[in-house]
Phi, psi and omega in degrees: 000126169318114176255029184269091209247147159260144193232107192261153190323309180304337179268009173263327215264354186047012191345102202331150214283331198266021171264172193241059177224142186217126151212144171260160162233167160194141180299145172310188155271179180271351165269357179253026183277319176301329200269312191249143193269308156204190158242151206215134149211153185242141174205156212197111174232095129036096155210146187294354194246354193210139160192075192316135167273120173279136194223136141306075193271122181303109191234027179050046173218146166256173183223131153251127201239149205227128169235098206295349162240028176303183205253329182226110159356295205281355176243024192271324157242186215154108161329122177242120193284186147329113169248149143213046147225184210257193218195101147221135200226136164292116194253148208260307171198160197002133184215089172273127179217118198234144173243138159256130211242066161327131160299155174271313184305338168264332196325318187295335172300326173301320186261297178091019171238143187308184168278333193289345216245010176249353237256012169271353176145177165332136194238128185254165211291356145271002141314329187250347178271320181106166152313313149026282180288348200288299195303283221295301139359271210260000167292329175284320183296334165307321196307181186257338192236157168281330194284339181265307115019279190292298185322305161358295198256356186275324195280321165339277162323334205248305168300311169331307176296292196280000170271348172228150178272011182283156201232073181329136176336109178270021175249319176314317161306307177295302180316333214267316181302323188306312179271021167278285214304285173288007166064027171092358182266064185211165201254151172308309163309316167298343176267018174234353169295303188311331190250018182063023207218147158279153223267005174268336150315272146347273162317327186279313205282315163291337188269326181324304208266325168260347190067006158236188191262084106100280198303324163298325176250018146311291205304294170327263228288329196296293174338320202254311180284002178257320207271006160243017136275314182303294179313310176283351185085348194317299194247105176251350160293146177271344187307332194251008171283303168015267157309307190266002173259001174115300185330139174283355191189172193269326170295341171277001160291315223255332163293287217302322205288304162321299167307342177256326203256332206037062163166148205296178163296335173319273222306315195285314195269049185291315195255025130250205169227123163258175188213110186282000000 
């Protein structure tokens, strides 16, 4: 059983209740829990005294996201692939975004395409979809609410599911529960012992179906389960973070961490007291 909560920059970093940058999560229902991780939403009204940089973090998920003010309904949503560097932007003006934050190893029944065929940018969801999707489109920029969004994409999302036989990759799947288990901390070798497969296997099946390698997403979840230690207090030396994720020194936490996050832990966990 999947043991993953993935974690994005706005929930380390909180922003005081009274800004005017928000972002929320929320959970599925219980029959889309294998598939989806939450719904998200960003919402950001324009001022010349505040304009936050927003950062994006490589969280092993793919997403699809509706931007509830795009200028046309049919270009209001659109598929966002695998990252695995972090992503940030100043943001300039208005911004409403409602998300669905997908596992990758599931996705494909949703998409109907591997995850690897998003990882050049953004898709828009009647390129993958059809005309089809346009009602669903312009029923979300319309809706009044988020709680009205999410029923909205749960019945969708739920039709879906029961109208195609497409299936995720089951060595992809499998592979993927492994590297849940050991939180990214296992070698491309030990995983092609643990699944039987040669690590050239392995190696094919993850770059087909996600476009990145076995090591890379190793690298992602090791990465995702520590910073919700670090968010929960569980571990606050960085010397025993270190340790217990695998880093060979405590500076090779703090480059990997740097390399994901685009700033040191110090720095992202500022408003707490660390003990470097």
């Amino acid at each position: 059983m999947r043991n993953y909560v993935p974690i994005q920059a706005p929930t380390i970093e909180n922003p005081p209740p009274d800004s005017s940058y928000t972002y929320h999560e929320h959970l599925p229902s219980p029959p889309l829990t294998p598939y989806v991780a939450c719904y998200w939403t960003l919402d950001y009204q324009a001022s010349s005294l505040q304009q936050p940089l927003h950062r994006i973090l490589p969280d092993g998920c793919v997403d699809i996201i509706f931007n509830l003010k795009a200028p046309a309904a049919s270009t209001s949503g659109f598929i966002t692939g695998l990252m695995s560097s972090y992503e940030a932007m100043r943001l300039t003006q208005d911004q409403s975004l409602f998300g669905i934050r997908f596992f990758a190893e599931s996705v494909r029944p949703f998409i109907h395409y591997p995850a690897s065929d998003f990882r050049e940018g953004p898709v828009f969801l009647e390129e993958a979809w059809g005309l089809n999707v346009n009602q669903l489109n312009e029923e979300m920029v319309t809706a009044l609410d988020s709680a009205h969004r999410m029923d909205l994409v749960e019945r969708f999302l739920m039709g879906v599911l029961g109208q195609n036989n497409v299936r995720s990759e089951p060595l992809l799947e499998h592979g993927m529960q492994y590297l849940y288990a050991a939180k990214g901390r296992i070698t491309v070798r030990a995983l092609a012992e643990k699944l039987n497969y040669s690590e050239r296997n392995i190696r094919r099946i993850f770059q087909k179906e996600l476009g990145v390698s076995p090591k890379v997403m190793a690298e992602i979840i090791r990465f995702q389960y520590l910073l919700q230690e670090l968010h929960q207090a569980r571990l606050t030396r960085f010397p025993d973070i270190a340790a217990q994720y695998g880093y060979y020194d405590q500076p090779h936490f703090i480059n990997s961490f740097r390399r994901l996050y685009g700033m040191s832990p110090k720095q992202a966990l500022s408003d707490r007291s660390w003990n470097s």
